[in-house]
GUGURO-277846 format. One record per atom (N, C-alpha, C): residue number from 1; residue in three letters; atom name; x, y, z. Coordinates in steps of 0.05 Angstrom, whole numbers, plus 5000, padded with zeros to 4 digits. Each point is the difference from the previous one (the first is absolute). Last residue first. Example, Ala and Ser with C-alpha at 12.3 -4.5 7.8 and 13.67 -1.06 7.14 Angstrom:
2
     n   res   atom     c1     c2     c3
     2   ser      N   5257   4955   5142
     2   ser     CA   5016   5024   5001
     2   ser      C   4985   5022   5014
     1   ala      N   5006   4885   4999
     1   ala     CA   4982   5024   5000
     1   ala      C   5018   5024   5000
END
This chain:
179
     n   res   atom     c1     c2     c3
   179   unk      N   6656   5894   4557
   179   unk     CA   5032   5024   4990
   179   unk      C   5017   4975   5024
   178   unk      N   4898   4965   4965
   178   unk     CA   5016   5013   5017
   178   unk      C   5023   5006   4999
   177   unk      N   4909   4999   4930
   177   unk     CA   5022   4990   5008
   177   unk      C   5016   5011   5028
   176   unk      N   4894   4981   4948
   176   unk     CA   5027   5016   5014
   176   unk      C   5021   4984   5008
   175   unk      N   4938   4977   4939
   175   unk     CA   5001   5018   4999
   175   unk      C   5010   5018   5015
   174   unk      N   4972   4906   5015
   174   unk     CA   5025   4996   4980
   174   unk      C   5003   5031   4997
   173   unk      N   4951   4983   5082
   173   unk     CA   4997   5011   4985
   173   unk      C   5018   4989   4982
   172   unk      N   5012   4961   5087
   172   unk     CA   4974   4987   4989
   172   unk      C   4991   5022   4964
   171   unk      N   5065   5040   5067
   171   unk     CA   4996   4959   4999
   171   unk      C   4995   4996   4981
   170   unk      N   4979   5077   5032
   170   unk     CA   5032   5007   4985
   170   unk      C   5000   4978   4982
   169   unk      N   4927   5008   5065
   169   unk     CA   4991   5011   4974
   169   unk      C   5032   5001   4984
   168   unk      N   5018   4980   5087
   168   unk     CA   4978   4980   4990
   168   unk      C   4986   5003   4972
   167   unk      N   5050   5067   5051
   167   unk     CA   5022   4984   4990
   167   unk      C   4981   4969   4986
   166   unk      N   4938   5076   5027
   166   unk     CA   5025   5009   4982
   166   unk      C   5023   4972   4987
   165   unk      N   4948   4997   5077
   165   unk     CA   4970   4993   4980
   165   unk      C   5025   5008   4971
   164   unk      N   5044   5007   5088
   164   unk     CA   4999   4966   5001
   164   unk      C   4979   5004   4968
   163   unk      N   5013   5086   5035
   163   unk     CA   5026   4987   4995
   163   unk      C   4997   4969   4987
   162   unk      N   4928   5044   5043
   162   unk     CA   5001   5020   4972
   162   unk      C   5021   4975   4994
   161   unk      N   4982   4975   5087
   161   unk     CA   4981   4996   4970
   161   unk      C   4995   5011   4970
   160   unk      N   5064   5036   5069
   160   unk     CA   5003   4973   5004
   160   unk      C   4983   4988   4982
   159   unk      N   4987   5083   5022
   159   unk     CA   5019   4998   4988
   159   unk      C   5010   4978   4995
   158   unk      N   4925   5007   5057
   158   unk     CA   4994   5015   4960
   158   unk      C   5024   5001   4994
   157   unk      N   5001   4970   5078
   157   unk     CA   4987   4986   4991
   157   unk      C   4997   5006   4971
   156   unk      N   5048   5054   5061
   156   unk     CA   5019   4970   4997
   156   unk      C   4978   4988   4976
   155   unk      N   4951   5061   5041
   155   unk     CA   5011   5018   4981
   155   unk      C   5020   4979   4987
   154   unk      N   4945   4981   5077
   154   unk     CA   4990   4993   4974
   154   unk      C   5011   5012   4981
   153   unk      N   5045   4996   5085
   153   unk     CA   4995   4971   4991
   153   unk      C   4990   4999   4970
   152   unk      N   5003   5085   5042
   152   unk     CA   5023   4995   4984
   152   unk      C   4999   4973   4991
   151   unk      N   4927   5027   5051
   151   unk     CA   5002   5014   4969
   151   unk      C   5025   4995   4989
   150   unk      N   4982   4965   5094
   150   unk     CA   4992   4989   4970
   150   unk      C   4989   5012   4981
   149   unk      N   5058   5036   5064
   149   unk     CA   5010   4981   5003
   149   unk      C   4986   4983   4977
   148   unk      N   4951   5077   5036
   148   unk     CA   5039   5009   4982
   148   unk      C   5018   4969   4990
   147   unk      N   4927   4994   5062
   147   unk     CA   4994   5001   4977
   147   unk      C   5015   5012   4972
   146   unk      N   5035   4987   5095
   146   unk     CA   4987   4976   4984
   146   unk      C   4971   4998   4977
   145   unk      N   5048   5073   5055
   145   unk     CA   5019   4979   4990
   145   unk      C   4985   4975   4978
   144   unk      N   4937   5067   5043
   144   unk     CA   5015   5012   4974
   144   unk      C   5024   4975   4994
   143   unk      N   4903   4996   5056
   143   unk     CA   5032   4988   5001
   143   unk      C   5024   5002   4980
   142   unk      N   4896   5036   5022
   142   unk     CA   5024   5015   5008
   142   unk      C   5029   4988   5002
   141   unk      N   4909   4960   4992
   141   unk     CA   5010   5003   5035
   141   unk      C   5030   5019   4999
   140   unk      N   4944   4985   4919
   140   unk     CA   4988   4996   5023
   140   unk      C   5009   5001   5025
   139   unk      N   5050   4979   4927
   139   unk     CA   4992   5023   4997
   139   unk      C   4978   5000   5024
   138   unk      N   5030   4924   4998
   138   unk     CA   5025   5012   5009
   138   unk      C   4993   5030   4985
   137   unk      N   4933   4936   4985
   137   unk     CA   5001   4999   5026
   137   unk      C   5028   5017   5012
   136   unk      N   4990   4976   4910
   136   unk     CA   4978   5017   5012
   136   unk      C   4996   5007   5032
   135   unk      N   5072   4943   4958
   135   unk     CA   5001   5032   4990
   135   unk      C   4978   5013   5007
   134   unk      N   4988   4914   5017
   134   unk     CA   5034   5002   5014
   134   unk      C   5003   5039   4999
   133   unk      N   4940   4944   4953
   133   unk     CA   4982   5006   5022
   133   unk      C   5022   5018   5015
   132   unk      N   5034   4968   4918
   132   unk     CA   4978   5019   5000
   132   unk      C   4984   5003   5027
   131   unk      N   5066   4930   5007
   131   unk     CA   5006   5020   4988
   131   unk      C   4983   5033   4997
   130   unk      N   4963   4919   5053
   130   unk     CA   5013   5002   4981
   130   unk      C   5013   5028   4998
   129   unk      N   4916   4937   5048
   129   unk     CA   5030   5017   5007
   129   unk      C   5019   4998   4982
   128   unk      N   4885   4997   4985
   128   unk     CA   5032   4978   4993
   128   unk      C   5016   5019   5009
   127   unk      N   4897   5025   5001
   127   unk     CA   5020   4997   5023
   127   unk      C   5023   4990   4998
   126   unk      N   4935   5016   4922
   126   unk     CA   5009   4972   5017
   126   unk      C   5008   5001   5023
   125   unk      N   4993   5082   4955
   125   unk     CA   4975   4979   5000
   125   unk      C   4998   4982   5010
   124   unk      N   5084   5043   4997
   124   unk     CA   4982   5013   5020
   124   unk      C   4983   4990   5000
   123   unk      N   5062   4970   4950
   123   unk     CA   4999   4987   5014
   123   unk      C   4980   5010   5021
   122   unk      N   4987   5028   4904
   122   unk     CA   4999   4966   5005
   122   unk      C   4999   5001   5028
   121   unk      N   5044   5077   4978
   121   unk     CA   4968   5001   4999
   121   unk      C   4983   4970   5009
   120   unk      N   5091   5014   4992
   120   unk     CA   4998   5007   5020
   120   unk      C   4969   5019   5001
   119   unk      N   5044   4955   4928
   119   unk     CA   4999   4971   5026
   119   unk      C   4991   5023   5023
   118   unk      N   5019   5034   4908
   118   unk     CA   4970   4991   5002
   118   unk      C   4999   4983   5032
   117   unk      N   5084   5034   4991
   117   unk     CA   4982   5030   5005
   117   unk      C   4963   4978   4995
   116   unk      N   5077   4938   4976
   116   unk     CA   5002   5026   5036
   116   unk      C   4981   5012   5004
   115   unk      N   5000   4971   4912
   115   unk     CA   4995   4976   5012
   115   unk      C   5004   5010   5031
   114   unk      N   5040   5060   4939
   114   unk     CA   4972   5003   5004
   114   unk      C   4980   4976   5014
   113   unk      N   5091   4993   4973
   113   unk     CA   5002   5018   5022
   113   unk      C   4973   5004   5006
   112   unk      N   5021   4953   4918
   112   unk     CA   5008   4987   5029
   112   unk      C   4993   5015   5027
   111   unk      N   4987   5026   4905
   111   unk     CA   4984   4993   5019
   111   unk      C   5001   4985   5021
   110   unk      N   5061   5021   4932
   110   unk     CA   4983   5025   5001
   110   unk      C   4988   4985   5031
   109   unk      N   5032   4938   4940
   109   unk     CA   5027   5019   5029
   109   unk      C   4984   5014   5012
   108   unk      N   4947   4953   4942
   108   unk     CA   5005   4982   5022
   108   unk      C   5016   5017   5020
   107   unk      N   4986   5040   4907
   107   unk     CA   4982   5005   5025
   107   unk      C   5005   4983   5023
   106   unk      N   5057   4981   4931
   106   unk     CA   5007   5024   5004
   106   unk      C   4971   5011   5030
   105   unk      N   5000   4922   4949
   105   unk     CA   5013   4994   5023
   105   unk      C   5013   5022   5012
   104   unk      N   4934   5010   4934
   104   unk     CA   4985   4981   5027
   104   unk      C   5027   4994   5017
   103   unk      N   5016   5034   4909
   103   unk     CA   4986   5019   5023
   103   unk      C   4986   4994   5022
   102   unk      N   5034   4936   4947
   102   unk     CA   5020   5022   4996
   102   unk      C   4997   5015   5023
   101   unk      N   4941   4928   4953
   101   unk     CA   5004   5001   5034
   101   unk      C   5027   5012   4998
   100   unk      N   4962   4996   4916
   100   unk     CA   4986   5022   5024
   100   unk      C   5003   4987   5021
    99   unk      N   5051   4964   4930
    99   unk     CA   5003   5024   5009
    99   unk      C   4975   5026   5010
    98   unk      N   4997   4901   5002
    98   unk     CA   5031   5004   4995
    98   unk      C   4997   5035   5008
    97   unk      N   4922   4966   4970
    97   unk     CA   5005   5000   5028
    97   unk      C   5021   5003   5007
    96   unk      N   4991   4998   4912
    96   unk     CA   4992   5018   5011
    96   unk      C   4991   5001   5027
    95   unk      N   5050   4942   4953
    95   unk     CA   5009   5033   4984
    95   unk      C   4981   5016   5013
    94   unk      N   5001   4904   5017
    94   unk     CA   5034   5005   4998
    94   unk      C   4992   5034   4996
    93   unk      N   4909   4960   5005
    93   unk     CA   5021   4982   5028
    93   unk      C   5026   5016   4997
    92   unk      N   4939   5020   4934
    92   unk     CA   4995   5014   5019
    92   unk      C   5019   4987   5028
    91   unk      N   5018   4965   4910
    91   unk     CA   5006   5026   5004
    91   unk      C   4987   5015   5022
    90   unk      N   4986   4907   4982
    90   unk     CA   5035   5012   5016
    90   unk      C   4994   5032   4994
    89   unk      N   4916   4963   4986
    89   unk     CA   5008   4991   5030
    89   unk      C   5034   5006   5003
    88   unk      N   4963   5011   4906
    88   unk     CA   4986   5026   5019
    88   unk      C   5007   4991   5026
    87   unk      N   5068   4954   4925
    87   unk     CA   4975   4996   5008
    87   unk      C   4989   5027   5022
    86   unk      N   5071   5017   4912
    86   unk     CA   4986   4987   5037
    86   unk      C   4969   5002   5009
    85   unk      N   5041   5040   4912
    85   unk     CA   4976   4967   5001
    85   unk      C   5006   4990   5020
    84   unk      N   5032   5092   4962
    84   unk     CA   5030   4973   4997
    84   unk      C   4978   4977   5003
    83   unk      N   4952   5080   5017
    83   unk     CA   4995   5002   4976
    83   unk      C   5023   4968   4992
    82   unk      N   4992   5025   5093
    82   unk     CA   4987   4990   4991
    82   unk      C   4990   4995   4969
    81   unk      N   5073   5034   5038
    81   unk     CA   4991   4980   5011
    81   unk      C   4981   4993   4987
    80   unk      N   5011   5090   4998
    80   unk     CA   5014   4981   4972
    80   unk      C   5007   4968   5012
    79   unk      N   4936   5056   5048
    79   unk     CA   4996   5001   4978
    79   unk      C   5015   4988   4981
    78   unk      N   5037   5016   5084
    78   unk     CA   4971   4977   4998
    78   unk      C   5000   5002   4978
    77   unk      N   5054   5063   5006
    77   unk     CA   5015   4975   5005
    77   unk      C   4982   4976   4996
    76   unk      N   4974   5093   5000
    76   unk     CA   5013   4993   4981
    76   unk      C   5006   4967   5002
    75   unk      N   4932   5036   5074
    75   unk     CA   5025   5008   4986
    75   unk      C   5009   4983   4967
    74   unk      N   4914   5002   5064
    74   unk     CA   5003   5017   4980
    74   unk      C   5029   5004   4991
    73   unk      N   4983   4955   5077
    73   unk     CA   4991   4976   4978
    73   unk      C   5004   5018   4978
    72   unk      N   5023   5038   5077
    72   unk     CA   5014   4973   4986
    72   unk      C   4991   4995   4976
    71   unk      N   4948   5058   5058
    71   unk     CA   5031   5013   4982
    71   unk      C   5009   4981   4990
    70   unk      N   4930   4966   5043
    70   unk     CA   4991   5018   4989
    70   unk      C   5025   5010   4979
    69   unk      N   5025   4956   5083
    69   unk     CA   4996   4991   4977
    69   unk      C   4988   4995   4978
    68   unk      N   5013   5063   5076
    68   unk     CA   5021   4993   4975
    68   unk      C   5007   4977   4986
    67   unk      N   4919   5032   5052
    67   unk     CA   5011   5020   4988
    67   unk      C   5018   4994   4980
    66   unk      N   4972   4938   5063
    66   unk     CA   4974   5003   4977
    66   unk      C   5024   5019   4979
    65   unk      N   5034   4994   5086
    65   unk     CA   5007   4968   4977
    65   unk      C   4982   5013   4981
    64   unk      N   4989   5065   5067
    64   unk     CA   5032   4996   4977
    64   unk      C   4995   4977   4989
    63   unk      N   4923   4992   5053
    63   unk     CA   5002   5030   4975
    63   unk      C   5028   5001   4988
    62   unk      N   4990   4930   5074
    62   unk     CA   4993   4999   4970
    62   unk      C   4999   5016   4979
    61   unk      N   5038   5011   5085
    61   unk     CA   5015   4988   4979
    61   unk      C   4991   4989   4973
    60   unk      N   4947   5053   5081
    60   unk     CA   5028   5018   4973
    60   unk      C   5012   4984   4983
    59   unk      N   4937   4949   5055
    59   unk     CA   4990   5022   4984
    59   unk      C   5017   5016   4979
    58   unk      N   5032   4950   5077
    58   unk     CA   4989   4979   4973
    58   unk      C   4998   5021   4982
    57   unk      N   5016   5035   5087
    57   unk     CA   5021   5001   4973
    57   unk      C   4998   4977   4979
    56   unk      N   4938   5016   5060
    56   unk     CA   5004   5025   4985
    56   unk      C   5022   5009   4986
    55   unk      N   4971   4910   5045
    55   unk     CA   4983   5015   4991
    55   unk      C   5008   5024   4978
    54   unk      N   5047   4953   5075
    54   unk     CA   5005   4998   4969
    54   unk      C   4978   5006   4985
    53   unk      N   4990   5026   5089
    53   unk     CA   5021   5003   5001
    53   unk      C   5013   4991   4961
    52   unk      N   4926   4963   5053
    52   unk     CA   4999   5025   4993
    52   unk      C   5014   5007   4985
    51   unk      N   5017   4923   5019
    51   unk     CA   4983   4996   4977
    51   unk      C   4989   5021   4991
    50   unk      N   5049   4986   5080
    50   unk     CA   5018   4998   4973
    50   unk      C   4982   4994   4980
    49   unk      N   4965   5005   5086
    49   unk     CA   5014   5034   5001
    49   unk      C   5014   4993   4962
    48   unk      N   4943   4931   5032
    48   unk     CA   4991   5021   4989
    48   unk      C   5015   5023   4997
    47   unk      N   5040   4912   5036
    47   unk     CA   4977   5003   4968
    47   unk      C   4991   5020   4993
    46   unk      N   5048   4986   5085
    46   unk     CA   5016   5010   4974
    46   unk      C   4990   5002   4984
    45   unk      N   4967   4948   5073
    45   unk     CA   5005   5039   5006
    45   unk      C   5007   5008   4976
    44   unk      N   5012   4915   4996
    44   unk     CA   4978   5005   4994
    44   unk      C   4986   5024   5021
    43   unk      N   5093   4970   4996
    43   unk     CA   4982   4998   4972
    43   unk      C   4968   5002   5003
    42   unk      N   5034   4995   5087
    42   unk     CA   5024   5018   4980
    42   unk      C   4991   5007   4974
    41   unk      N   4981   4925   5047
    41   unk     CA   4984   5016   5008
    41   unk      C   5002   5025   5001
    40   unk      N   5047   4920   4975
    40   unk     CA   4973   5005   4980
    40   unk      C   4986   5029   5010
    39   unk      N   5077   4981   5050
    39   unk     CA   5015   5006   4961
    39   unk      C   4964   5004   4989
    38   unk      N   5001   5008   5116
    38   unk     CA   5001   4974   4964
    38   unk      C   5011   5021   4987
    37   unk      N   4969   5027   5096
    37   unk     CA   5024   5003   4981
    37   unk      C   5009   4991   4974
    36   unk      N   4914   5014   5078
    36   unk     CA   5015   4986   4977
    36   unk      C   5016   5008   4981
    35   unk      N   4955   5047   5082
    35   unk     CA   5011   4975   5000
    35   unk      C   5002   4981   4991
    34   unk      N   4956   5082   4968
    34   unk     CA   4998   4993   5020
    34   unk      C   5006   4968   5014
    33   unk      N   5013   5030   4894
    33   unk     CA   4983   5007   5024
    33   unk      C   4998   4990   5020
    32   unk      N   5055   5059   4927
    32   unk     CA   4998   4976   5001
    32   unk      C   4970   4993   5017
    31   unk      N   5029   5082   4969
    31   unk     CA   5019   4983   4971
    31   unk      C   4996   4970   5015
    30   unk      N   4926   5075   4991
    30   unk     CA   5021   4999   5011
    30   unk      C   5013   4984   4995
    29   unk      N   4896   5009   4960
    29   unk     CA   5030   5018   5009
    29   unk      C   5025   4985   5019
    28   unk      N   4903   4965   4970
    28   unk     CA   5002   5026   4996
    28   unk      C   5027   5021   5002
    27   unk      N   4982   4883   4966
    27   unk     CA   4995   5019   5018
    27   unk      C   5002   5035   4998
    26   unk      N   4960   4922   4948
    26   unk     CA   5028   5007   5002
    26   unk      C   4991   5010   5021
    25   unk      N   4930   4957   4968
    25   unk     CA   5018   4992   4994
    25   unk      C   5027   5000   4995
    24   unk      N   4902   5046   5019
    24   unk     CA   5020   4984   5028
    24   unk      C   5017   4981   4983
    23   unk      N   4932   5060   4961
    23   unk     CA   4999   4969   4990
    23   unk      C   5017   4982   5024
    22   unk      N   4976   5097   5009
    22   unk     CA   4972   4988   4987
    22   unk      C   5011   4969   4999
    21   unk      N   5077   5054   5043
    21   unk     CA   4965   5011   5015
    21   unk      C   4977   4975   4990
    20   unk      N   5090   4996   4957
    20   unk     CA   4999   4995   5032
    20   unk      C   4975   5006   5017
    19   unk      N   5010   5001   4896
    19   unk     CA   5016   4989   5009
    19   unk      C   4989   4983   5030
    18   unk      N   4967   5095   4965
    18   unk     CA   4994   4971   4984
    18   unk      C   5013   4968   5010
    17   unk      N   5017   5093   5044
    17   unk     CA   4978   4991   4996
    17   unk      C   4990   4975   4989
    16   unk      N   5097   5020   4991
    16   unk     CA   4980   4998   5030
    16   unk      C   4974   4990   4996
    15   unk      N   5025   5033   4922
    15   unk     CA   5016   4968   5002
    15   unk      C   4991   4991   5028
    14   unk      N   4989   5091   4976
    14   unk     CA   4977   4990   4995
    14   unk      C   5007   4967   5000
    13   unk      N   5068   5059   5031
    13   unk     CA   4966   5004   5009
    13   unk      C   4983   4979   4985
    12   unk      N   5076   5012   4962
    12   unk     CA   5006   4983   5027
    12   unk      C   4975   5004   5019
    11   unk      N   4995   5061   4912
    11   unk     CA   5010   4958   4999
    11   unk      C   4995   4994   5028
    10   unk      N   5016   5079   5005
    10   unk     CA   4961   5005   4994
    10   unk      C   4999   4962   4999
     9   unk      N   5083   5042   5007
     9   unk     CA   4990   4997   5033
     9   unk      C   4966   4994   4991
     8   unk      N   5055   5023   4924
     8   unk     CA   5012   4972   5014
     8   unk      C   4991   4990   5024
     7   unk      N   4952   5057   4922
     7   unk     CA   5015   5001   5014
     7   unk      C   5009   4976   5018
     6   unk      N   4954   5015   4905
     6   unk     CA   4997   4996   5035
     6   unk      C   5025   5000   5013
     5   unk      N   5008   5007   4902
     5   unk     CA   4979   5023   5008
     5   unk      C   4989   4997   5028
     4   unk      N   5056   4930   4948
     4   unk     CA   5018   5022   4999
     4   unk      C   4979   5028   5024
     3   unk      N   4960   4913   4987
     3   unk     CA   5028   4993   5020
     3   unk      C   5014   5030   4998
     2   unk      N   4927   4987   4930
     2   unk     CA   4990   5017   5027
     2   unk      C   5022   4999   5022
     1   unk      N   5027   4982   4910
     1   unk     CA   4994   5028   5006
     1   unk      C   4988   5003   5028
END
């Protein structure tokens, strides 16, 4: 609940602070530093913007997981599972994580796109050139092409993640079938 109720620029603030100000164990921003180009030095710019950054969609994925497998367990199916004398570890392993990660792969499409829109909070905090900085900075100076340019990127994105979470839930459901 609290990952869900702070905001994403409040996180990356206080990661700064804590982090790079009080303990100096990451640094404060940008994607590399000052004449070092490394792979390590890359990764470890990267620690905090992606730790923001999954934060808040940790958070949502737990409330759906909780949620439906809350629903799960109350179904019919468990119950006569379990009345047949499976053991309690297959029926929560095969019947009910089984089918509460349904809706987890259905949210995965969902939220592809929103991984964009949280990055361009993330990258402002961080200073990270990115995408999201890409769009802020191209409202800001009035660059209509190219923010026209990444709303359709993110629109491809929700259709594309709708499409891919759908044919994936087709899969994997014995309950639907494809024509």
């Amino acid at each position: 609940m609290v990952a869900l109720s702070i905001p994403t620029f409040w996180f990356g603030l206080i990661g700064i602070y804590v982090f790079s100000l009080k303990l100096g164990w990451l640094p404060a921003g940008n994607m590399y530093s000052i004449g070092d180009g490394s792979v390590l030095d890359y990764m470890h710019h990267l620690i905090m913007p992606s730790v923001v950054l999954a934060l808040v969609h940790i958070a949502v994925w737990s409330r759906y997981m909780r949620t439906a497998t809350l629903d799960a367990i109350s179904q019919e199916f468990v119950k006569t599972a379990r009345a047949k004398g499976v053991t309690e570890r297959r029926v929560l392993m095969k019947h009910v994580v089984g089918n509460a990660l349904l809706p987890m792969i259905t949210l995965a499409g969902v939220q592809l796109p929103s991984i964009l829109t949280g990055a361009l909070v993330t990258e402002t905090v961080f200073t990270w050139p990115g995408m999201g900085r890409l769009f802020l900075d191209s409202l800001g100076y009035s660059d209509y092409p190219v923010v026209m340019g990444l709303l359709m990127f993110s629109a491809i994105l929700t259709i594309a993640g709708n499409l891919i979470a759908d044919i994936v839930v087709a899969l994997v459901d014995p309950r639907i079938r494809l024509a």
